[in-house]
C-alpha positions as CSV (number, residue, x, y, z in Angstrom):
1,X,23.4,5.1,20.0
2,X,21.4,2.3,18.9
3,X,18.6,2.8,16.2
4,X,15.4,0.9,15.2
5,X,11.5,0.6,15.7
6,X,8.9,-0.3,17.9
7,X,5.1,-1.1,17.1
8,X,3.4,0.0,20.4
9,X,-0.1,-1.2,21.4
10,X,-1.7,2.6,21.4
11,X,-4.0,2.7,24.5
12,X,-7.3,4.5,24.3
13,X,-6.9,8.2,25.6
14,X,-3.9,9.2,24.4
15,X,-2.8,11.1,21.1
16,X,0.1,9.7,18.9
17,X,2.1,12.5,20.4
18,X,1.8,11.6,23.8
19,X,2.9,7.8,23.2
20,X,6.4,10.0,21.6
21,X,6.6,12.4,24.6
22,X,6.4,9.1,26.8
23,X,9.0,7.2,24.6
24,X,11.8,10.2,24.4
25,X,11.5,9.6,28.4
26,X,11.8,6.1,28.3
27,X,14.3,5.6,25.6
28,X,16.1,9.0,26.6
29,X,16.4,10.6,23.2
30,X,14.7,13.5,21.8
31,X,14.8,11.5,18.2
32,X,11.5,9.7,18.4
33,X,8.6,10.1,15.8
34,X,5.6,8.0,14.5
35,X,4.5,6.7,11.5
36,X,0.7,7.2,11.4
37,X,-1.2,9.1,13.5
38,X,-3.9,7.7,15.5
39,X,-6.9,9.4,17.2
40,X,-7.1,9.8,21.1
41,X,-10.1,6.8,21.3
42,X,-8.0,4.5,18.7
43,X,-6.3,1.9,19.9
44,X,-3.6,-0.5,18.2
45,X,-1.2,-0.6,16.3
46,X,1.2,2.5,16.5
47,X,4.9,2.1,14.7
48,X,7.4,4.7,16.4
49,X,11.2,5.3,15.1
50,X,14.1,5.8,17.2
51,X,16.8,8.1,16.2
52,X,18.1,7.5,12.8
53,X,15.0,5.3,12.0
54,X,13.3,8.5,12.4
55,X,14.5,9.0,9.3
56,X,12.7,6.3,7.6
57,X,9.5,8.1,8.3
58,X,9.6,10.4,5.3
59,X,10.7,7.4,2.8
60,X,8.1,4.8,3.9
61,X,6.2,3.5,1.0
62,X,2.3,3.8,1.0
63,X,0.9,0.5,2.4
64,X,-2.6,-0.7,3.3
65,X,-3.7,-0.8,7.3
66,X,-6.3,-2.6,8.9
67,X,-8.6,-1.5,11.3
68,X,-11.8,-2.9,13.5
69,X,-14.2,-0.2,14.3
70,X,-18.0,-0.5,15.6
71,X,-20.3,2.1,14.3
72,X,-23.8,3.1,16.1
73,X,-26.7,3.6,13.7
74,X,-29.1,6.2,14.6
75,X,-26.7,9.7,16.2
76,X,-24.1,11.4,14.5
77,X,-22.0,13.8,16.3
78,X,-19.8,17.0,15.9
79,X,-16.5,14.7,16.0
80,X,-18.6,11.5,14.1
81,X,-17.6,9.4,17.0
82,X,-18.7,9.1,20.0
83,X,-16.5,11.4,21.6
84,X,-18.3,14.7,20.4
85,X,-21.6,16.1,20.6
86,X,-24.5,14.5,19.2
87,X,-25.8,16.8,16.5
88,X,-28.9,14.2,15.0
89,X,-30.5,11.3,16.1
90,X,-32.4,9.1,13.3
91,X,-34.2,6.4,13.2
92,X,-33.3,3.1,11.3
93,X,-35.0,0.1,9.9
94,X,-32.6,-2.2,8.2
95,X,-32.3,-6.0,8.1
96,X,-28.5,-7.9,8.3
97,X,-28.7,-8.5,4.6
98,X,-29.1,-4.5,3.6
99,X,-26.6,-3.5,6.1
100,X,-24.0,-5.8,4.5
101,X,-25.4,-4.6,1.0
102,X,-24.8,-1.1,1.9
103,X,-21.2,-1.8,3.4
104,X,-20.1,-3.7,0.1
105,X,-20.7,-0.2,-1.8
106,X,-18.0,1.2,0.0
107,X,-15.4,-1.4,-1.1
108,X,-13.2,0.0,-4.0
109,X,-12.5,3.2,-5.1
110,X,-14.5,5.9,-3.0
111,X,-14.3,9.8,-2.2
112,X,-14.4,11.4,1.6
113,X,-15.0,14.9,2.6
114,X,-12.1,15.1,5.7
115,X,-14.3,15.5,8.9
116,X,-13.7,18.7,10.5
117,X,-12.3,17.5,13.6
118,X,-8.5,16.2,11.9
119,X,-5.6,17.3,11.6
120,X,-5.4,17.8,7.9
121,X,-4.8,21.5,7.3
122,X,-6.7,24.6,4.7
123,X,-4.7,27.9,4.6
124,X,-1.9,26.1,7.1
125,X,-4.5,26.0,10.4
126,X,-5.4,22.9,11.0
127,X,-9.2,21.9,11.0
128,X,-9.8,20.9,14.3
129,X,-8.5,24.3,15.9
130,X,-10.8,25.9,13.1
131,X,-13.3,23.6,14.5
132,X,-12.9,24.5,18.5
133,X,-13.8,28.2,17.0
134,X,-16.7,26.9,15.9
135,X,-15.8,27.8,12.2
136,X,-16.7,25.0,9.5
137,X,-14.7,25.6,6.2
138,X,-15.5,23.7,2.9
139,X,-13.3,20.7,2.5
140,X,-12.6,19.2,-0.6
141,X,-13.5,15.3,-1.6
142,X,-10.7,13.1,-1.1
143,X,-9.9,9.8,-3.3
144,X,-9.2,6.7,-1.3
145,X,-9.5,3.4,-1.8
146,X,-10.9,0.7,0.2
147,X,-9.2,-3.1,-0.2
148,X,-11.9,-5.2,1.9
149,X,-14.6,-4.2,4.5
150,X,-15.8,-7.8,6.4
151,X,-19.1,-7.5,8.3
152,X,-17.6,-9.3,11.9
153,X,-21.0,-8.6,13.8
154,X,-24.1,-7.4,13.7
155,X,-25.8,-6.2,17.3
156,X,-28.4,-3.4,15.9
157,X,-28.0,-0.3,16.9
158,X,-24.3,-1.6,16.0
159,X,-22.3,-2.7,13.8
160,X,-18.9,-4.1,14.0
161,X,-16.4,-4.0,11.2
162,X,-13.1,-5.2,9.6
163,X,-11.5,-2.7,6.9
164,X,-8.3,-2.9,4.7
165,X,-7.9,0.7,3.7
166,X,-5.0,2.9,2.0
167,X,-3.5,5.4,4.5
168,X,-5.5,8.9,4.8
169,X,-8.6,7.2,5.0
170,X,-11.0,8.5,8.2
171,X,-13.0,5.4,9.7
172,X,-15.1,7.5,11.6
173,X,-16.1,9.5,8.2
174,X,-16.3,5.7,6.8
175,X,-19.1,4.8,9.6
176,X,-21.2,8.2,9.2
177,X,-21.2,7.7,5.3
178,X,-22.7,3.7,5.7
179,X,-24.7,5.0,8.1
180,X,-26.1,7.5,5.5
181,X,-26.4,5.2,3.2
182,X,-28.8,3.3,5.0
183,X,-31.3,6.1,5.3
184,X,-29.9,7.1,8.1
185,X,-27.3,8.4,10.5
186,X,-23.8,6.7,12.8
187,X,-21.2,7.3,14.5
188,X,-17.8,5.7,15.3
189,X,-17.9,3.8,19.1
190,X,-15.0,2.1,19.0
191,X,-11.7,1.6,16.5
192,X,-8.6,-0.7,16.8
193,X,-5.3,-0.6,14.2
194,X,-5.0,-4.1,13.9
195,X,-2.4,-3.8,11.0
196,X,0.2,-1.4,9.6
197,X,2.8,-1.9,7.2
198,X,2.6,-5.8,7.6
199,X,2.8,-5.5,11.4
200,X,0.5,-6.8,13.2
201,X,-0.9,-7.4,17.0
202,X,2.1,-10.1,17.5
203,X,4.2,-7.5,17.1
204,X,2.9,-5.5,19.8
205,X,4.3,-4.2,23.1
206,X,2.6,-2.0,25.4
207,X,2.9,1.0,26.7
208,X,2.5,0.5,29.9
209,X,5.4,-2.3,29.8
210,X,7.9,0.1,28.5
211,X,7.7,2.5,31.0
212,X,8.1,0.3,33.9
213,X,11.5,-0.7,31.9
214,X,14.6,1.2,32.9
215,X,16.6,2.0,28.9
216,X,19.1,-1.0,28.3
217,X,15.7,-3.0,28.7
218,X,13.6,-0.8,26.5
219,X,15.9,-0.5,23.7
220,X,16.4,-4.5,23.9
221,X,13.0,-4.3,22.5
222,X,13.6,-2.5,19.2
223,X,13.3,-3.7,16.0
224,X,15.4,-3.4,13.2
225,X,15.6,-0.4,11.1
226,X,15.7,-2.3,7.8
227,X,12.5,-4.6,8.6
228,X,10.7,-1.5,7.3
229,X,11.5,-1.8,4.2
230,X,11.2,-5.3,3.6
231,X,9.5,-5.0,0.4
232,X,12.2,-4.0,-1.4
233,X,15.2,-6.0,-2.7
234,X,18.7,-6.3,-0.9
235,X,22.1,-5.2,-2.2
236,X,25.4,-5.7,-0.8
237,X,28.5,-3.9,-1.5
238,X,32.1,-5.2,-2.2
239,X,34.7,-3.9,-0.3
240,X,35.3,-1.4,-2.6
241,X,31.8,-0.6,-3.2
242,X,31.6,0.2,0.6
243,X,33.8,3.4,0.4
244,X,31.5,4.8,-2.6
245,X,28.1,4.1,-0.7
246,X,29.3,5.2,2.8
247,X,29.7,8.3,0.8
248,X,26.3,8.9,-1.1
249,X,27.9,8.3,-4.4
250,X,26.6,6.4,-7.4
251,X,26.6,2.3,-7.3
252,X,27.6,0.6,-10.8
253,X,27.5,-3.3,-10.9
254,X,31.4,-3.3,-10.3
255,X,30.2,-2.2,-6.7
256,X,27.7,-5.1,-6.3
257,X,28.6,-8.2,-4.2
258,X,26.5,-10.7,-6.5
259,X,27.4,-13.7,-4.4
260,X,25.5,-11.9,-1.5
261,X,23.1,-10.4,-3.5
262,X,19.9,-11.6,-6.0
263,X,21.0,-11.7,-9.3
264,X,17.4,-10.7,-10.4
265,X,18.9,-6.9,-9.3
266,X,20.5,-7.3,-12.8
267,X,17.4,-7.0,-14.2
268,X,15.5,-4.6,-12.4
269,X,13.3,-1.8,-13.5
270,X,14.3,1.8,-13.4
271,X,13.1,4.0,-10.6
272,X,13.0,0.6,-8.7
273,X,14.1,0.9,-4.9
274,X,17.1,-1.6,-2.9
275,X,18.1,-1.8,0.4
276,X,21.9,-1.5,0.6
277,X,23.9,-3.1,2.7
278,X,27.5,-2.9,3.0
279,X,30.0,-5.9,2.9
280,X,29.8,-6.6,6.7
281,X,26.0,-7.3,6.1
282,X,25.4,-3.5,7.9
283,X,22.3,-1.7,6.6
284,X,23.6,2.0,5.5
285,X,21.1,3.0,3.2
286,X,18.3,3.1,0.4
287,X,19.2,3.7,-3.2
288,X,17.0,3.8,-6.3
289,X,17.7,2.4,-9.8
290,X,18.8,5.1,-12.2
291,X,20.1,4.0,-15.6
292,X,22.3,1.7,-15.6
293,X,23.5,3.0,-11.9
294,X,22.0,3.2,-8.6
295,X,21.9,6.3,-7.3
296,X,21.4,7.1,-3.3
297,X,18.0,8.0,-2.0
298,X,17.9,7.7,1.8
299,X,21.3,7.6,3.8
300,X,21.1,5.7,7.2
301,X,24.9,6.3,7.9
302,X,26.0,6.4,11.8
């Protein structure tokens, strides 16, 4: 059964889960999972993995995503976007330049308090069932940091914005803390995953699209598994190095193809991930540099 991955254009209203209950219809499989959940209202970029790329979801390095959200000045609510009940309503007097002053403070290395309303868990439940209860619990401060925030507009009582951001950071938590910052109160109205992982809104297909498609067509539109891990190096097996890494076992350079493969490999660091591939060019697996070895840390065997 063919494998691989899809960036989906998310549309507003639905969870992450529902794009992989739609998708395990439309691709008939059961082994479908995403790579970063997004909120009901976000829209964007969503990566899913089919079959064995599901895999890959647990092995994906950290990477930086990219977001455009609008915040209103002047309400907060229960949720801190616009979805929830507004709990306070401010008011505001701030000129373009001390709204951009006051977003260029959150640029770096910052701390959040998780929002009720997640899915982050305390104690295994997760908040936002603790939150339905009405039961607030205290949440610890989060380190994050932030790459880039770009102003894109300013159309008072909103603001529009760009933001590079590590994974785990909450844009809606984002707006309410600018919006505090400016003597004030916000909330999140819109937000759009513009990037992930070095895909981007090129790479998108939507929804919609897919499930018109019948499954030869839909899985014509996967991706390759290995494009995930594109920031690592390649290394391709001999012949003989093929039966040992079909097998999980320890690479030494005697398994190496070097004609097919960087010789910069030689000199890499230790702990330093590869993508293997074996002699036929076949993606089978990740392995990390032990030693003078390379030992196996993620199979992607058939």
């Amino acid at each position: 059964m063919r494998s691989g991955f899809i960036a989906i254009d998310k549309p507003e209203g639905y969870t992450s889960f529902d794009v992989v209950a739609i998708l395990r219809k439309v691709f008939n499989t059961k082994k479908i999972g995403h790579t970063g959940t997004l909120d009901p209202m976000a829209t964007g970029v969503l990566l899913v993995c089919v079959n064995k790329a599901t895999k890959a979801v647990s092995v994906l390095p950290e990477a930086f995503k990219q977001y455009e959200t609008t915040l209103r000045l002047g309400i907060t609510t229960d949720t801190e976007d616009i979805t929830g009940t507004i709990t306070k309503e401010m008011p505001f007097s701030c000129d373009d330049e001390t709204i951009r002053k006051a977003v260029n403070k959150f640029i770096g290395d910052i701390t959040q308090i998780p929002p009720m309303y997640s899915a982050k868990k305390i104690n295994g439940k997760k908040l936002y069932d603790l939150a339905r209860e009405g039961i607030t619990v205290e949440r610890k401060p989060v380190n994050l940091h932030i790459e880039n925030i770009e102003v894109i507009s300013i159309d008072l009582p909103d603001v529009t914005l760009r933001i590079t951001c590590q994974k785990g950071t909450y844009i809606r938590t984002l707006c309410k803390d600018i919006g505090e910052e400016l003597g004030s109160c916000a909330c999140m109205t819109k937000l759009r995953r513009t990037e992930t992982d070095s895909f981007n809104e090129s790479d998108l297909v939507s929804l919609s699209d897919l499930r018109g498609m019948d499954t030869d067509e839909a899985y014509s539109y996967l991706r390759p598994l290995d494009e995930l891990f594109y920031m690592y190096q390649a290394i391709c097996t001999t012949q003989d190095g093929d039966f040992f890494m079909n097998n999980g076992n320890r690479l030494n350079d005697t398994d190496i193809d070097f004609d097919k493969t960087d010789i910069k490999v030689r000199n890499s660091s230790e702990n330093e991930i590869f993508r293997v591939y074996d002699s036929s060019h076949s993606f089978k697996a990740l392995y990390i540099k032990s030693g003078m070895e390379y030992k196996a840390f993620k199979m992607f065997l058939d």
